[in-house]
N, C-alpha and C positions, 0 to 999 in steps of 0.2 A: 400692631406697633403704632406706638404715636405719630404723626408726622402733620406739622401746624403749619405746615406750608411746602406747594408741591414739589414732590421732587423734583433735583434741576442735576443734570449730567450727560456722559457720553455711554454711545452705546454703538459697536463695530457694525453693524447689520448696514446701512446706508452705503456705506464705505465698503467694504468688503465678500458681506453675502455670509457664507457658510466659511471662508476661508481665513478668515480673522487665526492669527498667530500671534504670540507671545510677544515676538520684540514689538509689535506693533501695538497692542496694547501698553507693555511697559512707556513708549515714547508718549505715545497719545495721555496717556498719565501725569508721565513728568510737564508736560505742556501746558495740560487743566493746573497743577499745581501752584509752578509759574508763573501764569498768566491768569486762570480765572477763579483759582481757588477763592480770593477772597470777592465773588463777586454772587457765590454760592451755590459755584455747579460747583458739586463733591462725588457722584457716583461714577464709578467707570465699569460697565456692563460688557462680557461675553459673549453674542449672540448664538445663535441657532449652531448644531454641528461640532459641536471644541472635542467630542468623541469621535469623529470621525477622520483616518489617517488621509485620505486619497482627496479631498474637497478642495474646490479651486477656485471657486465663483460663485458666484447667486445661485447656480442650480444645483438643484438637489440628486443624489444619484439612490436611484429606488434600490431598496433592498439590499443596501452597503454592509458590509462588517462594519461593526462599533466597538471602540475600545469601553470591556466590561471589566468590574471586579469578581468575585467571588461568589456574592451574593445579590448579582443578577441589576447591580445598579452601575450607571456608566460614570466613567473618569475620563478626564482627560488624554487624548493622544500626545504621546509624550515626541513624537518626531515636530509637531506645532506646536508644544507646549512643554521643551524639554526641561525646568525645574522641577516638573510634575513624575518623573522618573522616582522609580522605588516607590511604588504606592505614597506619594506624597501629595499627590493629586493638585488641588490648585491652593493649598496651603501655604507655596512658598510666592507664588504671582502676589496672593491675597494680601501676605505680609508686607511683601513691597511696594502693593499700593496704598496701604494702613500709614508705614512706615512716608507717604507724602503728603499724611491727614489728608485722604480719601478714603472711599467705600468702596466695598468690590462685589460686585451683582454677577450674577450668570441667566441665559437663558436655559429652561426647561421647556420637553414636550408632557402633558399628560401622558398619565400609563405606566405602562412597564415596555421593556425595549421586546421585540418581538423574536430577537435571537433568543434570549434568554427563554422564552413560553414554549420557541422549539426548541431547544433544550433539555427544557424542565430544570432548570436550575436553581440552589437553592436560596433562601430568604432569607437574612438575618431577625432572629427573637423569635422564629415559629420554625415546626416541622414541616408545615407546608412547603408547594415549591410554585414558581412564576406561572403554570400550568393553571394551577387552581383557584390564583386569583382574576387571571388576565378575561375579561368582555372582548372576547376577538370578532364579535359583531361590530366591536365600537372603535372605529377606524378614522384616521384623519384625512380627509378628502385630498392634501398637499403634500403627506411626504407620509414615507412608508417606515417610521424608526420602530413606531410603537404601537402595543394593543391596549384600551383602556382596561382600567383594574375596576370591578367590581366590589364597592363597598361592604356588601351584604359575606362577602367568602369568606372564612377564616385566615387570616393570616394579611390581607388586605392592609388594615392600621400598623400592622408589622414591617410592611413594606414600604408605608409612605413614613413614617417613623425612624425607619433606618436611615432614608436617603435627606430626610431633612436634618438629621442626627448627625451625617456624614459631610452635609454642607457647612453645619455651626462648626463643625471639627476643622473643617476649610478657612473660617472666616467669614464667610458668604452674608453680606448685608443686605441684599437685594435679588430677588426672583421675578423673572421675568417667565411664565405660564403661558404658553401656547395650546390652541387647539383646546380652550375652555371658555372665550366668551359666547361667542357667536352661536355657539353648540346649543346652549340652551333652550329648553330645562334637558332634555334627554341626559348629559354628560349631570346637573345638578347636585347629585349625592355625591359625585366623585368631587367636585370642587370642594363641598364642606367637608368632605373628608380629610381632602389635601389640606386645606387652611386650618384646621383643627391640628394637624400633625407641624404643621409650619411651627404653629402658636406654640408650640408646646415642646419645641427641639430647645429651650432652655437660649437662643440670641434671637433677640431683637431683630426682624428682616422686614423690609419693603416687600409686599406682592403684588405684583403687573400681573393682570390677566388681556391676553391677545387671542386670536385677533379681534376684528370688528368688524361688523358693528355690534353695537351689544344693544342687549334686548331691555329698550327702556323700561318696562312693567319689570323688569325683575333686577328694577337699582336696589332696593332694598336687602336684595343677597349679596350682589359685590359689595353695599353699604356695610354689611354684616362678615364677607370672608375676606376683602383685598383692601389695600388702599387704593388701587387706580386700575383704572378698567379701560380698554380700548372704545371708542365711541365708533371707529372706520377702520375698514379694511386698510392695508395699509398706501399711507400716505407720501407723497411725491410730489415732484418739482414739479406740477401741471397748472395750469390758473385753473381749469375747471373743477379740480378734487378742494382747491382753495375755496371757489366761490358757493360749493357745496358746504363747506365746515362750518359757515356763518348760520343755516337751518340745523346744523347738528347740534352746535353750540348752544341755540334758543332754545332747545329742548332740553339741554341736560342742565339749562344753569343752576338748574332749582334746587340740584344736588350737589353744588358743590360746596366743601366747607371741610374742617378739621379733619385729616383721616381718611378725606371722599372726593376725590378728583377724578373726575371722569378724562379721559384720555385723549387729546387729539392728535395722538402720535407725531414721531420724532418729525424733529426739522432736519429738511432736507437741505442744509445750508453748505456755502463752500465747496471742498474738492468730493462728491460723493462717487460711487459705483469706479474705482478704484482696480479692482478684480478684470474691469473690463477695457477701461483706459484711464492711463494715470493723468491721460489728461482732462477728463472729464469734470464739468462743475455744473453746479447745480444749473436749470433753465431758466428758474425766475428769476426778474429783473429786480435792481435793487427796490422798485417799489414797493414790488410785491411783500420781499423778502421783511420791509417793514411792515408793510400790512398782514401777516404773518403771524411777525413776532408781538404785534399790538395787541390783536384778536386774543392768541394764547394766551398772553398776560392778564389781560385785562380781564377773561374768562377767568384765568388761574387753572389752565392745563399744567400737569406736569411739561417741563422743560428740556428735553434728551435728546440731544444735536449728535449728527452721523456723520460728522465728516473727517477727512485725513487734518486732524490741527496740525501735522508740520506740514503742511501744505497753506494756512490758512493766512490769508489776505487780509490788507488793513481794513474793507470795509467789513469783510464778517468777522473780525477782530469787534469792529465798534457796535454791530449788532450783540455780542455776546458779553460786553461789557457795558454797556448801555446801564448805569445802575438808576436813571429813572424810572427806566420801562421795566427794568427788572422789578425796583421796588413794588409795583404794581402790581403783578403777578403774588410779591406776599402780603401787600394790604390790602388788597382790591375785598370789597365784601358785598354781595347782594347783588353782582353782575346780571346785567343784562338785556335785552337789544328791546331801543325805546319806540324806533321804527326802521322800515324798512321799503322808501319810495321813489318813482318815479322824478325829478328832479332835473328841467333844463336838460332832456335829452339823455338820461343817463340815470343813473341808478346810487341814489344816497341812504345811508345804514350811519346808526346810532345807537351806542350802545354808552352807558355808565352804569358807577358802579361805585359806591361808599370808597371813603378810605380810612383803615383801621386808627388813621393818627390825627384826621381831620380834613374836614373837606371832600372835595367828591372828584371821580374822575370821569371824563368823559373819553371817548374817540367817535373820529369820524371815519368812513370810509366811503371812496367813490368804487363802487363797483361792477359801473358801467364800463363803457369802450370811448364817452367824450370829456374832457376837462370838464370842473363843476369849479364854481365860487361859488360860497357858502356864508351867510351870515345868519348865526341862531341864536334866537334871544336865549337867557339865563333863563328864565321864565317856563321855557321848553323842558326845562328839566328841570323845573320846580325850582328855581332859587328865584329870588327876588331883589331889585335892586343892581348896587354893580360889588364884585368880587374882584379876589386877584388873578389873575390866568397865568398860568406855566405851561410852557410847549416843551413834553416830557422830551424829545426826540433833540432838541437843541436844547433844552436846560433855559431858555431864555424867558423873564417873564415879560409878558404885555401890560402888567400894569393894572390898574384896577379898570374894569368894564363890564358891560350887561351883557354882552353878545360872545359867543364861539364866532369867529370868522379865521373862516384855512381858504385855500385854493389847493385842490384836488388835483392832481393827474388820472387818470384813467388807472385802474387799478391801485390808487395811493391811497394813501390817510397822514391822517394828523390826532398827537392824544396831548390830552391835557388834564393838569389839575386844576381845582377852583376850590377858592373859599382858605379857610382855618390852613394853616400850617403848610401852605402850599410853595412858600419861598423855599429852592432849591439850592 
């Protein structure tokens, strides 16, 4: 599937865990519609478990029953997910989020469900059965749903066929793939396999592959089976998993582009982990939360925020409407960090990056623990002369000048445009 700029949406897992139900998607829904539809988050994703009746939390319960169909592929539990009743599965959810011009994703694990292998039960388009195609060598280190499927078996293409079949029949816009980045190559043949059946279920669908980190020497296969691939295990309100994503970043910029967004997993923003206390919010401070949202833009991460939106507060309101820093994330072209030094006690990062309309964007980041003020000639990043500067984060320009000059807080930043078309 095409996609000319990264995906930007909501996804239950942050919030929720495995316990994500219906009314709570529906709300979370009408919310994005509301309020962020037109700022171009449009997907609203599933996560992990929507098969499984008993789940309550982030953790996983080993070796569960899973609500199956017939043919050995899982549907919805209909007591979290009751329009899903009468084999309708998530057909009527899907419609209702269609029906607020949004997209409706689900997460998937590789494989086939493991009830089903002992079983043996049967596969839709083959006489085969789950037995024959299932690698029950090839197990997921984190949760015990499934056995991976063996490419090479008869009936294999049958089976991932069916369930991508059963998805378009859903509506399903977006996949979100578990348990097939980081795997790699071992799991390999089963990803092309999956992406080849994705392609070819006759709708258009996004595919996330998780978790991470993903294996830089084999961008070329995600480049080839997904649109966005996780770059990290998963990501958290910690400044230290933050101030690691800036070396993750450096290394994947060189892939990113039409189709190909490397992943630096959802933001952890607002009311998250929900499941555990409803009062819980995120831990990073608002600097962060902007040095955050700069990084990912400006990189051109997919965009997929976990939090309870009717929960959500005016400052992360302004973070997710933000439509400078947003616009960045879809013009930013040729990202990437110009240095990364020592600086008055503290630690300053520099990153810019074209912009599709004119002109160029910069951000700064202090990623030390002391205040920094900063004055950087234009010259530093190749322009000459004096330009116009816009400070994306307040929309304010400075006017024509030679120099970047911000004042940093300890864990802040400041972005900007410069040059051509930069007037806001």
């Amino acid at each position: 599937m095409k996609t000319l700029t990264p995906p930007m949406g909501w996804n239950s897992w942050d919030c929720w865990g495995a316990a994500v139900n219906e009314d709570t998607v529906r709300k979370n829904a009408e919310f994005i519609a509301e309020h962020l539809k037109q700022y171009g988050w449009e997907y609203v994703v599933v996560d992990i478990q929507w098969s499984e009746p008993t789940a309550k939390d982030h953790e996983y319960h080993p070796f569960t029953e899973l609500c199956m169909d017939e043919y050995s592929r899982l549907i919805p539990a209909e007591n979290r997910f009751p329009s899903s009743a009468g084999g309708k599965g998530f057909a009527p959810l899907a419609e209702y989020i269609h029906s607020l011009g949004l997209k409706f994703g689900i997460h998937i694990m590789r494989g086939i469900p493991r009830q089903a292998v002992h079983r043996n039960t049967p596969l839709l388009g083959t006489d085969v059965t789950a037995r024959s195609i299932a690698k029950t060598n090839s197990i997921c280190a984190w949760n015990t749903d499934m056995y991976g499927v063996d490419p090479e078996k008869e009936g294999a293409r049958e089976y991932y066929e069916s369930i991508f079949r059963l998805y378009a029949e859903w509506g399903v816009d977006f996949v979100k793939c578990d348990d097939i980045c980081r795997e790699l190559p071992h799991e390999e043949s089963e990803l092309v396999l999956l992406s080849e059946c994705l392609r070819s279920c006759g709708r258009d669908m996004v595919l996330s592959l998780s978790p991470g980190p993903a294996l830089l020497e084999k961008a070329e296969l995600y480049k080839a089976t997904a649109e966005m691939w996780r770059i990290t295990d998963d990501f958290w309100d910690k400044w230290e998993l933050l101030y690691n994503m800036f070396e993750r970043c450096e290394r994947w910029a060189e892939h990113v582009g039409e189709s190909s967004w490397p992943d630096a997993d959802m933001l952890p923003l607002g009311a998250i982990r929900q499941d555990y206390d409803p009062d819980d919010r995120t831990k990073f401070t608002e600097d962060e939360q902007r040095t955050m949202m700069t990084l990912w833009c400006i990189f051109r991460s997919p965009l997929i925020m976990g939090c309870d939106l009717t929960k959500c507060d005016e400052f992360t309101l302004s973070l997710l409407t933000n439509k400078h820093i947003l616009d960045m994330n879809k013009l930013s072209r040729g990202a990437h960090q110009v240095f990364r030094r020592e600086q008055d006690g503290s630690e300053l990062c520099l990153w810019t990056a074209g912009c599709s309309e004119g002109g160029q964007y910069a951000a700064l980041f202090n990623l030390g623990e002391k205040p920094l003020e900063t004055v950087l000639p234009l010259s530093d990043i190749g322009l000459s002369g004096c330009e116009t500067v816009t400070d994306l984060w307040t929309g304010r320009s400075t006017g024509l000048s030679d120099t970047l000059t911000a004042a940093l807080v300890p864990h802040g930043c400041a972005a900007f445009r410069i040059g051509a078309g930069c007037e806001l």
